[in-house]
Backbone as XML, in Angstrom:
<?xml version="1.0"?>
<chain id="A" units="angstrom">
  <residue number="1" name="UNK">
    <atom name="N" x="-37.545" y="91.816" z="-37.842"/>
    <atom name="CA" x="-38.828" y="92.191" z="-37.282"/>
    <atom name="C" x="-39.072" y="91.356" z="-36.015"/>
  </residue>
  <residue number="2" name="UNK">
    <atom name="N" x="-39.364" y="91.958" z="-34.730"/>
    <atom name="CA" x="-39.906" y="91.244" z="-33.982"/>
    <atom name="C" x="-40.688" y="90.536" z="-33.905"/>
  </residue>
  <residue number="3" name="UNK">
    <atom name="N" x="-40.893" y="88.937" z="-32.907"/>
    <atom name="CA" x="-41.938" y="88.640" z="-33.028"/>
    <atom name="C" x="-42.947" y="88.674" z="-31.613"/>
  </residue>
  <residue number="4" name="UNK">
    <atom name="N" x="-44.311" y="88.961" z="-31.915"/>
    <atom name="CA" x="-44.878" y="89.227" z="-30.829"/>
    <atom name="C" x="-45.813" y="88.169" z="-30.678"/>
  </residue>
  <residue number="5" name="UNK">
    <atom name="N" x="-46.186" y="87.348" z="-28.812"/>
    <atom name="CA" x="-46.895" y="87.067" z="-28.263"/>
    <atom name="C" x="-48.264" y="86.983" z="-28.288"/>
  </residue>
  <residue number="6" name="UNK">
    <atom name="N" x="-48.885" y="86.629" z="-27.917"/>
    <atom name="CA" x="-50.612" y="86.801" z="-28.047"/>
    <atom name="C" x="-50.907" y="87.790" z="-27.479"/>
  </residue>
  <residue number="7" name="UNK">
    <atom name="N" x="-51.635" y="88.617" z="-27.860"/>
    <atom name="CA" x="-52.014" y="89.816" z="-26.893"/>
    <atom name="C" x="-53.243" y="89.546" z="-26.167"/>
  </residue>
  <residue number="8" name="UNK">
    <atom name="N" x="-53.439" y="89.955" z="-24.397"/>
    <atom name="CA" x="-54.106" y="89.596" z="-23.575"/>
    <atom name="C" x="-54.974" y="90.654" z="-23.112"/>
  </residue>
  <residue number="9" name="UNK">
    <atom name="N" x="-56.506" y="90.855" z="-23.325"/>
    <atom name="CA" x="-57.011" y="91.712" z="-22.916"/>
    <atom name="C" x="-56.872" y="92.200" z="-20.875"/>
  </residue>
  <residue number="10" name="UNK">
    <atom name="N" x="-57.338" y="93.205" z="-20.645"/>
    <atom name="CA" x="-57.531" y="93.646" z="-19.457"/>
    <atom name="C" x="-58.195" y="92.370" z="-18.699"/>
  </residue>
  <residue number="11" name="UNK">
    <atom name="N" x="-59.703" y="92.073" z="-18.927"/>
    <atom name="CA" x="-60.095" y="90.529" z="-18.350"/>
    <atom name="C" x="-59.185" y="90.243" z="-18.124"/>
  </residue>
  <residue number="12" name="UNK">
    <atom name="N" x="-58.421" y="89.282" z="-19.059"/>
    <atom name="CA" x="-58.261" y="87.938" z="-18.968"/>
    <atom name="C" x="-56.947" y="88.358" z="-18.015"/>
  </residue>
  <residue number="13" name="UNK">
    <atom name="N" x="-56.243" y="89.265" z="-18.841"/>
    <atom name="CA" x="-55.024" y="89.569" z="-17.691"/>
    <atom name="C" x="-55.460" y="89.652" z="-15.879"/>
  </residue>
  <residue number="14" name="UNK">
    <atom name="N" x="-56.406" y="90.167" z="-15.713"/>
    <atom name="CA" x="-56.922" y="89.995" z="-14.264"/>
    <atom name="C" x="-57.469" y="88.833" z="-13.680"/>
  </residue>
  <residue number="15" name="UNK">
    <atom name="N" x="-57.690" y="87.653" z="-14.690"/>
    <atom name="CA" x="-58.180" y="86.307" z="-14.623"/>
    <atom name="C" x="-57.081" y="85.658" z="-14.365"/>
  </residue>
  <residue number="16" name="UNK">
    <atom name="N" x="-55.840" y="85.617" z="-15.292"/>
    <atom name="CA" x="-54.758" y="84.674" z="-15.068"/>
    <atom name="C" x="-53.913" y="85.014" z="-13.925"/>
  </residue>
  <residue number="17" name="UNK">
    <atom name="N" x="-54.299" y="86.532" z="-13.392"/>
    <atom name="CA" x="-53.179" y="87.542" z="-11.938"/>
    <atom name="C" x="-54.111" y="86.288" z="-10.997"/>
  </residue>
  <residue number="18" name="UNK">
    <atom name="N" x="-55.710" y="86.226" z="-10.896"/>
    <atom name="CA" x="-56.184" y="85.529" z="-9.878"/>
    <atom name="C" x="-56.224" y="84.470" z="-9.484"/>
  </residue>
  <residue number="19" name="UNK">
    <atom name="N" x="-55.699" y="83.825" z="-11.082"/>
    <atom name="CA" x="-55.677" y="82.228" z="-10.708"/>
    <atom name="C" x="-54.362" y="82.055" z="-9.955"/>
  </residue>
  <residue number="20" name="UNK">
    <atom name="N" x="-53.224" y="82.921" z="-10.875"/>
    <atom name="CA" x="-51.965" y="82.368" z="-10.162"/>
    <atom name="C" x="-52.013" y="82.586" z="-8.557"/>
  </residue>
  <residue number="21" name="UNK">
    <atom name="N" x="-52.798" y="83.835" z="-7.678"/>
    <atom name="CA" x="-52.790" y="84.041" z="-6.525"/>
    <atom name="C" x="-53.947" y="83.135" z="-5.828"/>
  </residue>
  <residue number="22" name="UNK">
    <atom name="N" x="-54.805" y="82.403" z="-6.737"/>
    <atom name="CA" x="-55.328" y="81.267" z="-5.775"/>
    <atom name="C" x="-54.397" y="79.995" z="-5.823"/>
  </residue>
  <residue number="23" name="UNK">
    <atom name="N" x="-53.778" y="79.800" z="-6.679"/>
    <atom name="CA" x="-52.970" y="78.585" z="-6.872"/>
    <atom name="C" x="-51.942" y="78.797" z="-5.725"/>
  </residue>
  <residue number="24" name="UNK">
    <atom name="N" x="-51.326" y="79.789" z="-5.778"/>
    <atom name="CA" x="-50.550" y="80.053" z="-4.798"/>
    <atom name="C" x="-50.565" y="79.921" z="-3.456"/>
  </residue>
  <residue number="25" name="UNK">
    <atom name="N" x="-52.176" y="79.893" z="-2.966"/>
    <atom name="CA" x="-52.487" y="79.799" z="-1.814"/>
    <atom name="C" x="-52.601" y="78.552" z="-1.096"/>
  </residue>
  <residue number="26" name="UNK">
    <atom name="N" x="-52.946" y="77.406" z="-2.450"/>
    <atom name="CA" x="-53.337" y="76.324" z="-1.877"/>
    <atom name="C" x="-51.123" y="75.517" z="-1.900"/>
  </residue>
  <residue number="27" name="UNK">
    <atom name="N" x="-50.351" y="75.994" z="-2.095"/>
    <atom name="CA" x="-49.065" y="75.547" z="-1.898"/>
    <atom name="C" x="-48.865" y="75.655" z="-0.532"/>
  </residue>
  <residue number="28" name="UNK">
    <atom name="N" x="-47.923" y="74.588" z="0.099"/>
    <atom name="CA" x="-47.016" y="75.011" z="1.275"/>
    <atom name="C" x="-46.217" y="75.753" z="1.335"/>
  </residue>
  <residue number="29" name="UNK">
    <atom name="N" x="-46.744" y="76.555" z="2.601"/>
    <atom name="CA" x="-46.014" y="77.615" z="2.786"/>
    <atom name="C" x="-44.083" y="77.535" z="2.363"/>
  </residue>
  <residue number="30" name="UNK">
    <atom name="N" x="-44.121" y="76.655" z="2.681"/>
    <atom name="CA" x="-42.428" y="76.255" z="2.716"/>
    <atom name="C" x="-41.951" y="76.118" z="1.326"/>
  </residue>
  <residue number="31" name="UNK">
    <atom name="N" x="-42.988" y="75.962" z="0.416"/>
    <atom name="CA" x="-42.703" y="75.471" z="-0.754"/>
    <atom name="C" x="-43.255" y="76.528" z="-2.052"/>
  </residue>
  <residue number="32" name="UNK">
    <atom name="N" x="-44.233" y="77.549" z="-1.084"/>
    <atom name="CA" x="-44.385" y="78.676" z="-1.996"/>
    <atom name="C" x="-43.372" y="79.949" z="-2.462"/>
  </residue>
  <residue number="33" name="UNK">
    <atom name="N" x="-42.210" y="79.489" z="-3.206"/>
    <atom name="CA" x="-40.828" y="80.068" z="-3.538"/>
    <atom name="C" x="-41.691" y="80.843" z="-4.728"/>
  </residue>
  <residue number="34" name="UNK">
    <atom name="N" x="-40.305" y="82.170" z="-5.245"/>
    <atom name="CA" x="-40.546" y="82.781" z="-6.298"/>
    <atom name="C" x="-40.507" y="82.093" z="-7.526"/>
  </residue>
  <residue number="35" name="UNK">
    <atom name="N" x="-40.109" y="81.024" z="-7.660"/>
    <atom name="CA" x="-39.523" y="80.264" z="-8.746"/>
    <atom name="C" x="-40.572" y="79.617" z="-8.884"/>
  </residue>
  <residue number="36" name="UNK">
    <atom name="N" x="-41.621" y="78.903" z="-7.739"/>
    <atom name="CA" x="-42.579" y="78.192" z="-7.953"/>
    <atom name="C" x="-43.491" y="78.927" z="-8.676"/>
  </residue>
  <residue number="37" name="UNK">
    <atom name="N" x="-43.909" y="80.501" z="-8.620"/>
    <atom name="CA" x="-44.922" y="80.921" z="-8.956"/>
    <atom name="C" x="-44.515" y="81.358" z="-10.543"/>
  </residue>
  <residue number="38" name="UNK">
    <atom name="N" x="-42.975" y="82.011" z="-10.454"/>
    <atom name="CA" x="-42.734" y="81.903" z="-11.927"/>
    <atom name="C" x="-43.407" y="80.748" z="-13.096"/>
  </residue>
  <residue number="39" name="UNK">
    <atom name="N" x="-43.400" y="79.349" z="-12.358"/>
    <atom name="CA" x="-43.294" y="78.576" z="-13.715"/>
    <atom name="C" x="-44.686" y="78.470" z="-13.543"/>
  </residue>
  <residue number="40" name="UNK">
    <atom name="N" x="-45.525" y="78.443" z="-12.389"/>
    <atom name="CA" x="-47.089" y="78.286" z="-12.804"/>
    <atom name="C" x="-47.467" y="79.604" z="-13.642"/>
  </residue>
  <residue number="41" name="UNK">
    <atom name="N" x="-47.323" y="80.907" z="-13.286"/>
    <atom name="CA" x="-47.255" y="81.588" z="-14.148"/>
    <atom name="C" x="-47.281" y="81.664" z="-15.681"/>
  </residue>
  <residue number="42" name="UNK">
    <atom name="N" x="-45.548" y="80.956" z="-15.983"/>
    <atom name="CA" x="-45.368" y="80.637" z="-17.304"/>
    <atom name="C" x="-46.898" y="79.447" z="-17.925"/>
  </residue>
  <residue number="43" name="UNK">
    <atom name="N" x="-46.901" y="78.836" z="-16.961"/>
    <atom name="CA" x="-47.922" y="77.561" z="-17.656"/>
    <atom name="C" x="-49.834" y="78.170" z="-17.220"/>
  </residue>
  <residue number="44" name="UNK">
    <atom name="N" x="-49.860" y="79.295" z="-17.050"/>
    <atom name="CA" x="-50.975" y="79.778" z="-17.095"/>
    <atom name="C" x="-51.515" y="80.459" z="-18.364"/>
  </residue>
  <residue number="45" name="UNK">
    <atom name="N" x="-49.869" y="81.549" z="-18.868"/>
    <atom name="CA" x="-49.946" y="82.274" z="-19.643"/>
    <atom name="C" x="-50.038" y="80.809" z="-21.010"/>
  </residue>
  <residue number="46" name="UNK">
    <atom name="N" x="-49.448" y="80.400" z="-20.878"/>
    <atom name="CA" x="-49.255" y="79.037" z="-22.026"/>
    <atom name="C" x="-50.862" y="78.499" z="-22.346"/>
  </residue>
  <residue number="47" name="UNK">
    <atom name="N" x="-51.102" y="78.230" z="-21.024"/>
    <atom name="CA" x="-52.886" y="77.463" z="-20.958"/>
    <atom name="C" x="-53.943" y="79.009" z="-21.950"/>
  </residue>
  <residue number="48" name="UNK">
    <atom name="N" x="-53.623" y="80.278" z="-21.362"/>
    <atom name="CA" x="-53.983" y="81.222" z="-22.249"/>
    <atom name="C" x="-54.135" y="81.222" z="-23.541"/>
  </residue>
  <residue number="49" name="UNK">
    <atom name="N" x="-52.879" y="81.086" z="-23.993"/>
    <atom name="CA" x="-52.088" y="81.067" z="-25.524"/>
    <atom name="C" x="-53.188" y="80.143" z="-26.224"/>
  </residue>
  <residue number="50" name="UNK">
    <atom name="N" x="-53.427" y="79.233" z="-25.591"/>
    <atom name="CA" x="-54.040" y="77.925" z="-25.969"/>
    <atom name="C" x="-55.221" y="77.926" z="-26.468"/>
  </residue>
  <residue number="51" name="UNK">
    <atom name="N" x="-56.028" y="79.435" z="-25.555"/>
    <atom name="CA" x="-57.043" y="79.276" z="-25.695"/>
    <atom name="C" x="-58.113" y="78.695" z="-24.143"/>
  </residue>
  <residue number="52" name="UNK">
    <atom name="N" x="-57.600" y="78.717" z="-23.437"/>
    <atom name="CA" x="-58.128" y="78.600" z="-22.038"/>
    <atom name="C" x="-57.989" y="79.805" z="-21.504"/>
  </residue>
  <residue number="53" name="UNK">
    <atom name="N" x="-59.269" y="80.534" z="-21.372"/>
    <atom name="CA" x="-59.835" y="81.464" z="-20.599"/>
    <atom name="C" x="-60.433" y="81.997" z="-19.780"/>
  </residue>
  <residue number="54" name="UNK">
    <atom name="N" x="-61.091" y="80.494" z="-19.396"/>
    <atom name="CA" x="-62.249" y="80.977" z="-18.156"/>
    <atom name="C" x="-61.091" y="80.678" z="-16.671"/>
  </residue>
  <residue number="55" name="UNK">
    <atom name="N" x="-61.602" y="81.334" z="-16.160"/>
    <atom name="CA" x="-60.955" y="80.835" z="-14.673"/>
    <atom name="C" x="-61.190" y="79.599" z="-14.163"/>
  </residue>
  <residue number="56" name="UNK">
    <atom name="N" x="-61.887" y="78.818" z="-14.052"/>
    <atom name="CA" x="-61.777" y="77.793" z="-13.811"/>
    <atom name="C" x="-60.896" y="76.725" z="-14.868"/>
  </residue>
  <residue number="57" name="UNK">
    <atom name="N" x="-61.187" y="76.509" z="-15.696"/>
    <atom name="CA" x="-60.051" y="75.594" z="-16.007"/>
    <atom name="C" x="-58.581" y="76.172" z="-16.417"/>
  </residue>
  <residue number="58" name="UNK">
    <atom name="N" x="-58.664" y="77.663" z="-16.361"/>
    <atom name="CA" x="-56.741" y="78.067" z="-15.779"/>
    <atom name="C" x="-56.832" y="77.316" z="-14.747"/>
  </residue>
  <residue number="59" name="UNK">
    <atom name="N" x="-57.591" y="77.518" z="-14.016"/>
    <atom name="CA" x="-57.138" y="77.111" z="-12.123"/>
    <atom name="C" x="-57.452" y="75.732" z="-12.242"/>
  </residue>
  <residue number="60" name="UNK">
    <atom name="N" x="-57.817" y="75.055" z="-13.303"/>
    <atom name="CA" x="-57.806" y="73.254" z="-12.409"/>
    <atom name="C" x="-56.564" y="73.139" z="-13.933"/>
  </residue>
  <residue number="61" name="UNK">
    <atom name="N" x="-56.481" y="73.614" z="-14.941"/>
    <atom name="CA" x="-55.128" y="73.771" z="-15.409"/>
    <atom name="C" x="-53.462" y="73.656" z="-14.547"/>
  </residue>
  <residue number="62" name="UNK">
    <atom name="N" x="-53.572" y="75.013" z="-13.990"/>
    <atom name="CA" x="-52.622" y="75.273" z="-12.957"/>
    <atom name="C" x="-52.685" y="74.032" z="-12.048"/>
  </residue>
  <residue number="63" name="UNK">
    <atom name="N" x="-53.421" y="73.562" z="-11.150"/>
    <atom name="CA" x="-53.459" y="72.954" z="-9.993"/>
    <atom name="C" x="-52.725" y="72.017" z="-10.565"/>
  </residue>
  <residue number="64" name="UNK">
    <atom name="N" x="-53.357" y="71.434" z="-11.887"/>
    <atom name="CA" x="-52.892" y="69.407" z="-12.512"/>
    <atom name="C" x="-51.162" y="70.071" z="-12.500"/>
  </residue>
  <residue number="65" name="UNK">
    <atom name="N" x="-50.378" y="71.487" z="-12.658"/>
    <atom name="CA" x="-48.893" y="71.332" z="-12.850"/>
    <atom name="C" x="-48.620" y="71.394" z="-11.549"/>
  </residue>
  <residue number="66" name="UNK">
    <atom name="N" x="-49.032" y="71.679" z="-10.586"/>
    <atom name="CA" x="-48.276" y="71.966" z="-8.963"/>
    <atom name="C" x="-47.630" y="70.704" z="-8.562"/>
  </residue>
  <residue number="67" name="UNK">
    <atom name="N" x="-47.800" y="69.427" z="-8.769"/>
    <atom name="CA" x="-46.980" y="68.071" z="-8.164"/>
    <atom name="C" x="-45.485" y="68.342" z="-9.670"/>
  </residue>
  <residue number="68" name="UNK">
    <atom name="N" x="-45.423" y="68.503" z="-10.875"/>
    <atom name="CA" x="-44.604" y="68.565" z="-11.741"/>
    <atom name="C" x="-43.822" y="69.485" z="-11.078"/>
  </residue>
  <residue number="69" name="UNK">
    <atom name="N" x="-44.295" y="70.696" z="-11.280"/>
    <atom name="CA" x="-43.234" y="71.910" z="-10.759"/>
    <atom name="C" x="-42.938" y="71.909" z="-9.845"/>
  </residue>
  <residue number="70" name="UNK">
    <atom name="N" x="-43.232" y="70.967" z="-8.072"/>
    <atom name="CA" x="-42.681" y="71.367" z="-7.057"/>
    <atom name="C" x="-41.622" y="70.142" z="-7.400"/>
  </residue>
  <residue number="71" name="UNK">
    <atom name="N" x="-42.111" y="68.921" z="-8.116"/>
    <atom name="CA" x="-40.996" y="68.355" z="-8.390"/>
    <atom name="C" x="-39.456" y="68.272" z="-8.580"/>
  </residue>
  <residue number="72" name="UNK">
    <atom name="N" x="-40.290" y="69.249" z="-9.864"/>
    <atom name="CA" x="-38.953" y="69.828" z="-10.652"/>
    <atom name="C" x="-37.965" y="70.479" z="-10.099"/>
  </residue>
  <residue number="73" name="UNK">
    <atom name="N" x="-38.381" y="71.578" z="-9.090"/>
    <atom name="CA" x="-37.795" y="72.606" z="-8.320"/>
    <atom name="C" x="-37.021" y="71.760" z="-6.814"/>
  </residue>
  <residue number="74" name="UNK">
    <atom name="N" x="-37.421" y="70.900" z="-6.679"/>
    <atom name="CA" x="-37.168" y="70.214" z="-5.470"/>
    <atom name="C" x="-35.723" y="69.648" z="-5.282"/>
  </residue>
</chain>
């Protein structure tokens, strides 16, 4: 039997599309790769899972991983 994910209403799915595209904005240009947005992505949907829903703390969520992940990727 498969196992399935949390399921994400319409909201929130349009909440976590906006955070990742404000997070995205505040990156350098040079440094805004596909890979970067993948893993904030991954750690948005995660902050979700969690139980973080409002847009604002996805987005000050997201922001606290941007020094880790450009790290990482670097």
């Amino acid at each position: 039997m498969p196992i399935y994910g949390p399921i994400y209403g319409p909201e929130l799915i349009q909440t976590m599309r906006m955070v990742l595209e404000e997070v995205m904005t505040k990156i350098p240009v040079d440094q805004a790769t596909p890979s970067v947005k993948v893993h904030l992505a991954e750690f948005i949907l995660k902050a979700a899972a969690e139980g973080q829903t409002n847009h604002d703390a996805l987005l000050t969520s997201a922001w606290t991983q941007i020094p880790t992940i450009l790290s990482m990727l670097s």
